[in-house]
C-alpha positions as CSV (number, residue, x, y, z in Angstrom):
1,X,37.8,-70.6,61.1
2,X,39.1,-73.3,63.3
3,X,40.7,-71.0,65.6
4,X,37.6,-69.3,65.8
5,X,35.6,-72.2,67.0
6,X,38.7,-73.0,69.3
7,X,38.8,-69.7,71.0
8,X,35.0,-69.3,71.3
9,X,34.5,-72.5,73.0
10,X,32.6,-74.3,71.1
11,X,34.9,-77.2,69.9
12,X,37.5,-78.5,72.2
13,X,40.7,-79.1,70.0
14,X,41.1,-78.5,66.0
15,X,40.2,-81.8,65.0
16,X,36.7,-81.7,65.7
17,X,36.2,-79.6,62.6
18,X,39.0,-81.5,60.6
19,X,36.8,-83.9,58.8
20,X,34.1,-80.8,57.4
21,X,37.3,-78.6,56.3
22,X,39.2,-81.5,54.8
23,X,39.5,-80.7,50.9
24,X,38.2,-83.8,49.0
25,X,39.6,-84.7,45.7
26,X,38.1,-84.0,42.5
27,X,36.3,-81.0,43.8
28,X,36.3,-77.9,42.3
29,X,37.4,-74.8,44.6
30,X,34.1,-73.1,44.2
31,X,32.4,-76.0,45.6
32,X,34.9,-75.9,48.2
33,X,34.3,-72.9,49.5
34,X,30.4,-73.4,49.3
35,X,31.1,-76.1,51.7
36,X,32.3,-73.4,54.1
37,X,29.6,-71.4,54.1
38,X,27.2,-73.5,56.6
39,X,30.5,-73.4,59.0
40,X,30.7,-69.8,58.5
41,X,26.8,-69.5,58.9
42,X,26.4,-71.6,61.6
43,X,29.8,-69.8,63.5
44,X,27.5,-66.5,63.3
45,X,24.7,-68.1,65.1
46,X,26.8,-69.5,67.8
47,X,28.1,-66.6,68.2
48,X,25.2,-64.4,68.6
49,X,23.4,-67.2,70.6
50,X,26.4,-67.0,73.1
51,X,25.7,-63.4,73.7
52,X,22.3,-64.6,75.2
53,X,23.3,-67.8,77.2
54,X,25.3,-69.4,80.2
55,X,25.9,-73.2,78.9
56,X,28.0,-75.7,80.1
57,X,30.8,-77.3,78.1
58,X,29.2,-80.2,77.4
59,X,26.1,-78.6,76.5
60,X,27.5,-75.8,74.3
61,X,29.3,-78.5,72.8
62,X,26.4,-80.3,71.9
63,X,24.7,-77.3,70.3
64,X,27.8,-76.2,67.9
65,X,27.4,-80.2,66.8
66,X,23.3,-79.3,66.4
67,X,23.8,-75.8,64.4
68,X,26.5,-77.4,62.1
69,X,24.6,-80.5,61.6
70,X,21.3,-78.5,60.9
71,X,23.1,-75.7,58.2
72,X,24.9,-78.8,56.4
73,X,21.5,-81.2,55.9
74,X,20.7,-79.4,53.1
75,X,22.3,-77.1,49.9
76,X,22.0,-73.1,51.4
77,X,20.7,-71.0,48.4
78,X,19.4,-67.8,50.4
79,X,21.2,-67.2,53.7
80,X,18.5,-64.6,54.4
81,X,16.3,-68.0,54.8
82,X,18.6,-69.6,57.4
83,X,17.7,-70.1,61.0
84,X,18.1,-72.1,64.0
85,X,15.7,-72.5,66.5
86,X,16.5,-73.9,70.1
87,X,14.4,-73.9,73.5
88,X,16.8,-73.1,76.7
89,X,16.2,-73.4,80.3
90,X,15.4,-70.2,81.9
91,X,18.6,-70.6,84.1
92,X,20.7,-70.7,81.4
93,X,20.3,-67.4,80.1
94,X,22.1,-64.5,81.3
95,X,21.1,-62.5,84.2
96,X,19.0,-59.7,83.7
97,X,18.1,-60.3,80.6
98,X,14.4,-61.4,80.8
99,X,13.9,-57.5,82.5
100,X,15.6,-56.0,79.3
101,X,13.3,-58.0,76.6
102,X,15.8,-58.6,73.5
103,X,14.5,-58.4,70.3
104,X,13.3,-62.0,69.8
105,X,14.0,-64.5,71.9
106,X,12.0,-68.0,72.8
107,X,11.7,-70.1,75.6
108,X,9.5,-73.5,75.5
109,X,9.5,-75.6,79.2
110,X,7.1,-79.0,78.8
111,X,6.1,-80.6,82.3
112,X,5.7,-84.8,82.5
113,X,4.1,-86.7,84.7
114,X,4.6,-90.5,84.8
115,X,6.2,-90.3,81.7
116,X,3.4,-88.3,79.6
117,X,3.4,-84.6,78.8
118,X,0.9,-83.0,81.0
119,X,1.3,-79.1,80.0
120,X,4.0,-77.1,77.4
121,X,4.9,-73.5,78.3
122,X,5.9,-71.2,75.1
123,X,7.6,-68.3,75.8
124,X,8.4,-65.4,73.1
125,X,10.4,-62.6,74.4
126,X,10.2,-59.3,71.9
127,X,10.3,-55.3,72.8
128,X,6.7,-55.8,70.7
129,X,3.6,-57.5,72.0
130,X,2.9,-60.8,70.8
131,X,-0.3,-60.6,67.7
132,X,0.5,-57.1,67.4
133,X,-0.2,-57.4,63.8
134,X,-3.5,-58.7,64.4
135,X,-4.7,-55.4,66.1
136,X,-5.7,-53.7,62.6
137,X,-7.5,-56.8,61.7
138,X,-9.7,-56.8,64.8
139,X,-12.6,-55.4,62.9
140,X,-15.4,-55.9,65.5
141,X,-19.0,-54.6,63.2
142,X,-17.1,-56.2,60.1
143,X,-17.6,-59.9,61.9
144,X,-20.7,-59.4,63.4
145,X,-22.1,-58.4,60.1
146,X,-21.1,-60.7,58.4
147,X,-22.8,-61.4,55.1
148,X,-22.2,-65.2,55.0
149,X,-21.7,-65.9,58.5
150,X,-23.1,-69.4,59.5
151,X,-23.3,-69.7,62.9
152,X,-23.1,-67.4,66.2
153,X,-20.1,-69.5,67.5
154,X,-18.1,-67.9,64.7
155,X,-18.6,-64.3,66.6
156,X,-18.4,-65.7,70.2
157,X,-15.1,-67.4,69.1
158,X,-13.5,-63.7,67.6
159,X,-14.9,-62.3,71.3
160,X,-12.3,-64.6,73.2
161,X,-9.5,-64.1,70.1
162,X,-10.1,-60.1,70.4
163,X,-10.0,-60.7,74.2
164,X,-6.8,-62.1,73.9
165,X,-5.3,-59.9,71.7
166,X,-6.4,-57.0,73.7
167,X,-4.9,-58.4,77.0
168,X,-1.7,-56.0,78.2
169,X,1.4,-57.9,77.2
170,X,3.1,-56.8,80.5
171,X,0.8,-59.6,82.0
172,X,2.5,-62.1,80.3
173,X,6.0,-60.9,81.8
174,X,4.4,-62.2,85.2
175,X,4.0,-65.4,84.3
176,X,6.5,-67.4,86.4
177,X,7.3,-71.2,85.2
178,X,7.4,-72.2,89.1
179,X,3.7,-71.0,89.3
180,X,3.1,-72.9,85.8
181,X,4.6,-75.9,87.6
182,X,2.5,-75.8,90.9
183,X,-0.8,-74.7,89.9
184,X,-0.7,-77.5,86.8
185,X,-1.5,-74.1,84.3
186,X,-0.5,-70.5,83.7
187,X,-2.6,-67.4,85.5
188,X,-2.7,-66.0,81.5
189,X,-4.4,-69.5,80.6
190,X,-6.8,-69.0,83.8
191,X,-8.3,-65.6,82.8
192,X,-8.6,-66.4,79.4
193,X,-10.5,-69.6,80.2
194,X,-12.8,-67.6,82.6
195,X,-13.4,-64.8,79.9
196,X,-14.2,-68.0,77.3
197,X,-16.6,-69.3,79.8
198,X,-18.6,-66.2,80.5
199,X,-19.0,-66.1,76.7
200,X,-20.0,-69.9,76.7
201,X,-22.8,-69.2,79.4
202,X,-24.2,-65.8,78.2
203,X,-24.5,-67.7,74.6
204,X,-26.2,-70.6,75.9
205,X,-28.8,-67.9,77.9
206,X,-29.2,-66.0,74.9
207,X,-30.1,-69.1,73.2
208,X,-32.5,-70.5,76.1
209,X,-34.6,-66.4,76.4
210,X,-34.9,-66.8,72.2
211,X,-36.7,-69.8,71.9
212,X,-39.5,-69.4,74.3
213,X,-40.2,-65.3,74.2
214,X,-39.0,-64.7,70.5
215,X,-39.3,-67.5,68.4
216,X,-39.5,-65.4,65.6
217,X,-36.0,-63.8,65.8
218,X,-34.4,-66.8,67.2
219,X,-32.9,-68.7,63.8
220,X,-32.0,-65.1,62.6
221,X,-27.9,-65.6,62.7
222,X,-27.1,-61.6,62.9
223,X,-29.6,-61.3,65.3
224,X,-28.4,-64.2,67.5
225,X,-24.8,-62.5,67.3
226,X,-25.4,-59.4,68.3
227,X,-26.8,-59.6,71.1
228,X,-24.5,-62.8,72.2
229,X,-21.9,-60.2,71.6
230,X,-23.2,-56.5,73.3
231,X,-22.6,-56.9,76.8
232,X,-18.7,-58.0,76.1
233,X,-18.4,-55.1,74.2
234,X,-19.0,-52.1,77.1
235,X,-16.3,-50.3,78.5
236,X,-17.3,-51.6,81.7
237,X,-16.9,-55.0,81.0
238,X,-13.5,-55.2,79.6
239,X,-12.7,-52.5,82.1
240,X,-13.9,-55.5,85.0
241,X,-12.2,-58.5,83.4
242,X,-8.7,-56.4,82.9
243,X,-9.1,-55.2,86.9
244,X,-9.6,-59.4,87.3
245,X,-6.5,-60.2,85.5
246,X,-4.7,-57.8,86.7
247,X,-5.6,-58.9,90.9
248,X,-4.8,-62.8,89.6
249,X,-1.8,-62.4,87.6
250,X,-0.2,-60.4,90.8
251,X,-2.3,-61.7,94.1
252,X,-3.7,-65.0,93.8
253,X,-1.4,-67.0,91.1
254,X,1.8,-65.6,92.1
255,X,4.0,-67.1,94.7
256,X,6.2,-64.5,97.0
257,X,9.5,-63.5,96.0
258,X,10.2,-64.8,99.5
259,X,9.5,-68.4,99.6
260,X,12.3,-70.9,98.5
261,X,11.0,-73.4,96.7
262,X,12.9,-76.8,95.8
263,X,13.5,-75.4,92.4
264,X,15.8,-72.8,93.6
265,X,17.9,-75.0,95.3
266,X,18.6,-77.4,92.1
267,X,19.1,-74.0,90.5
268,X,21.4,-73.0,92.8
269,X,23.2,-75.9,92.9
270,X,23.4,-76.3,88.7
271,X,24.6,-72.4,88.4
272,X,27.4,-73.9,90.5
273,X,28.4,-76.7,88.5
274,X,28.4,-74.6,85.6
275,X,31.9,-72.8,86.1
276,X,34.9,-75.0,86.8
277,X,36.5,-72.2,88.7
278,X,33.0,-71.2,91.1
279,X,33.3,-73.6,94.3
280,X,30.1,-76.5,94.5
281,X,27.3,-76.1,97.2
282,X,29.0,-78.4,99.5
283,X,32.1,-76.6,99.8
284,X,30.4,-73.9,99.5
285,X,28.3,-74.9,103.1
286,X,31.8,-76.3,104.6
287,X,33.2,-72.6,104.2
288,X,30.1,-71.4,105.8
289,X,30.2,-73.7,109.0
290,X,34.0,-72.9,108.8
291,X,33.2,-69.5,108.8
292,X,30.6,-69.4,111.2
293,X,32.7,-71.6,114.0
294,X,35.2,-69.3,113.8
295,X,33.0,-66.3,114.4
296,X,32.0,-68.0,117.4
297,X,35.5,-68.3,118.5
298,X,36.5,-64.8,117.6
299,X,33.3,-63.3,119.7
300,X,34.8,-65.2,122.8
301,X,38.3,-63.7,122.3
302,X,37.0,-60.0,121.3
303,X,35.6,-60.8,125.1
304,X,38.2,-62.0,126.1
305,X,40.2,-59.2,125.3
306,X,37.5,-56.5,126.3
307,X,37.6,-58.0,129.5
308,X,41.4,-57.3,129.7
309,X,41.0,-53.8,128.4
310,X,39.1,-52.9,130.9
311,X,41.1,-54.4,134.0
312,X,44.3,-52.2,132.2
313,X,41.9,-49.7,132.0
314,X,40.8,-49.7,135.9
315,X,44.5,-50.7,136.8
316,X,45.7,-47.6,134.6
317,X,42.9,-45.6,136.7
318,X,44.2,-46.4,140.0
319,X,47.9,-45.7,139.1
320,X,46.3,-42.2,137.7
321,X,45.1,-41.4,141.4
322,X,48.3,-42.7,143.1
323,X,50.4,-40.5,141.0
324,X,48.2,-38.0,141.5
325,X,48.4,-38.3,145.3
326,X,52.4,-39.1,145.1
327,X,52.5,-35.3,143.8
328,X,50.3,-33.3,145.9
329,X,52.5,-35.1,148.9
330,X,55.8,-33.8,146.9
331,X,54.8,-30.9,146.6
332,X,53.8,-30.1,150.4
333,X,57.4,-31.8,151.3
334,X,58.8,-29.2,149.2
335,X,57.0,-26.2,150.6
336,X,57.5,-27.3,154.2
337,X,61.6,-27.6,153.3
338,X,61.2,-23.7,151.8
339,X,59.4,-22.0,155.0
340,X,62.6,-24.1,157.3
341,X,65.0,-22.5,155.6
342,X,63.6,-19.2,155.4
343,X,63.5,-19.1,159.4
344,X,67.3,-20.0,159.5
345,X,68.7,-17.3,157.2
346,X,66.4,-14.9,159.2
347,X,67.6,-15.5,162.7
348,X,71.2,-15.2,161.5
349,X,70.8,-11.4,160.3
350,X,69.4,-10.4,163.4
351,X,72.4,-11.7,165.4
């Protein structure tokens, strides 16, 4: 088992584990082997959480330390019952995995200001939306009509719960922390804010048109919550607020793919430092100047040497010609030499 933490990673030499696999005296060898069981329990969960995450040493250090020390607080009578819960940085999670969705995975990123929390972001990752199991619960007439229902804020609260649970989880897959971040709250917190306060206004309206033109109805509960409740009920409606959630999630609170924003650079720069092996930003930007100098210089030399093709070429042009010339002027030497000798042999057979 020590191996097995060795070779994973997540201790750094055997004796970091000596001390919980040291046998102690006077204890039975069932007991001792119970004792292994949080190791072996919390070696599973490391192991599975490494499948999901990109940690440094230090950090993935700390978390075997965490698991072990959170498995061994207590005696472990139902393994079923064991888990360990642990909120990562987006940028330490593999790549590509926030497109594929795992089964169940969280994410939980709290912004300070000045020392004080200002806003928490939960994240739960899952191929199934999120209050799926709320959906057969949503009974809409069975609230409304409620026998012992007190008050209409009981029916206008269920309007914004079965608002939420109707929205399109897809939405929530473009919410971006770096919007979070800059806008001081989350595009899926805006819409459902706006939805609550169109509920808030038609209530108070319903409330105000009651008590001067039907007094008589207007301390009747059911009656109250109805009507509070019919207009977000039509198609139309939901239709309108899911077109608006849809335009704000993707056009207004949603900052191009192509701005850099400061965060990308300390992201950069920490996926860097990760690896021991992966050069750091500066060297990274010296081999880029380097790089860049000596394009410069090879773009003068390829002129350079462009320069001097072409003068072999027009040199290698002219010779071409000359040579040409040289043997049109051979070859009239030669035929001039034939017809002399021609008129020779001739005047000698006649004699």
């Amino acid at each position: 088992m020590v191996q097995a933490y060795n070779s994973a990673g997540f201790t750094t030499n055997e004796t970091d584990l000596d001390l919980d696999l040291k046998p102690q005296p006077n204890v039975s060898l069932e007991e001792r082997t119970r004792a292994l069981l949080p190791l072996h329990l919390a070696l599973q969960t490391l192991l599975e959480m490494n499948r999901y995450l990109i940690l440094p040493d230090h950090s993935l250090n700390t978390l075997t330390r965490s698991v072990i020390a959170k498995y061994s607080a207590g005696p472990i009578t139902d393994i079923t019952k064991v888990f360990y819960e642990k909120a990562v940085s987006l940028i330490h999670v593999q790549q590509g995995l926030i497109e594929k969705l795992p089964d169940l995975w969280t994410h939980e990123t709290s912004y300070s200001s000045g020392g004080s929390l200002v806003a928490q972001a939960f994240v739960h990752l899952t191929r199934e939306p999120r209050l799926r199991f709320l959906e057969d619960k949503a009974d809409f007439e069975a609230v409304i009509n409620e026998p012992d229902q007190k008050s209409s804020e009981k029916a206008a609260s269920f309007l914004c719960t079965r608002g939420k649970i109707q929205m399109d989880v897809s939405h929530a897959e473009l919410v971006n922390e770096f919007e979070y971040q800059y806008y001081g709250f989350s595009p899926v917190g805006f819409t459902d804010s706006v939805y609550n306060i169109a509920v808030q206004s038609w209530q108070e309206a319903v409330k105000e048109v009651l008590a001067t033109s039907l007094p008589q109805v207007a301390n009747d509960k059911r009656f109250l919550s109805a009507v509070m409740a019919m207009i977000f009920r039509r198609k139309e409606v939901k239709k309108a607020f899911e077109v608006f959630t849809d335009r704000a999630l993707k056009y207004v609170f949603r900052i191009p793919r192509c701005v850099t924003l400061p965060e990308h650079q300390e992201t950069h720069e920490l996926i860097h430092t990760m690896d021991s092996n992966t050069m750091s930003v500066d060297e990274l930007n010296r081999n880029c100047e380097r790089l860049a100098a000596e394009v410069v210089e090879k773009r003068f030399t390829l002129l350079d040497l462009e320069q001097q093709l072409q003068e072999a070429n027009d040199v290698i042009e002219v010779l071409s010609i000359v040579i040409k010339q040289l043997r049109q002027v051979s070859v009239g030497e030669d035929c001039n030499d034939g017809s002399s000798s021609n008129t020779t042999l001739g005047g000698t057979d006649t004699n």
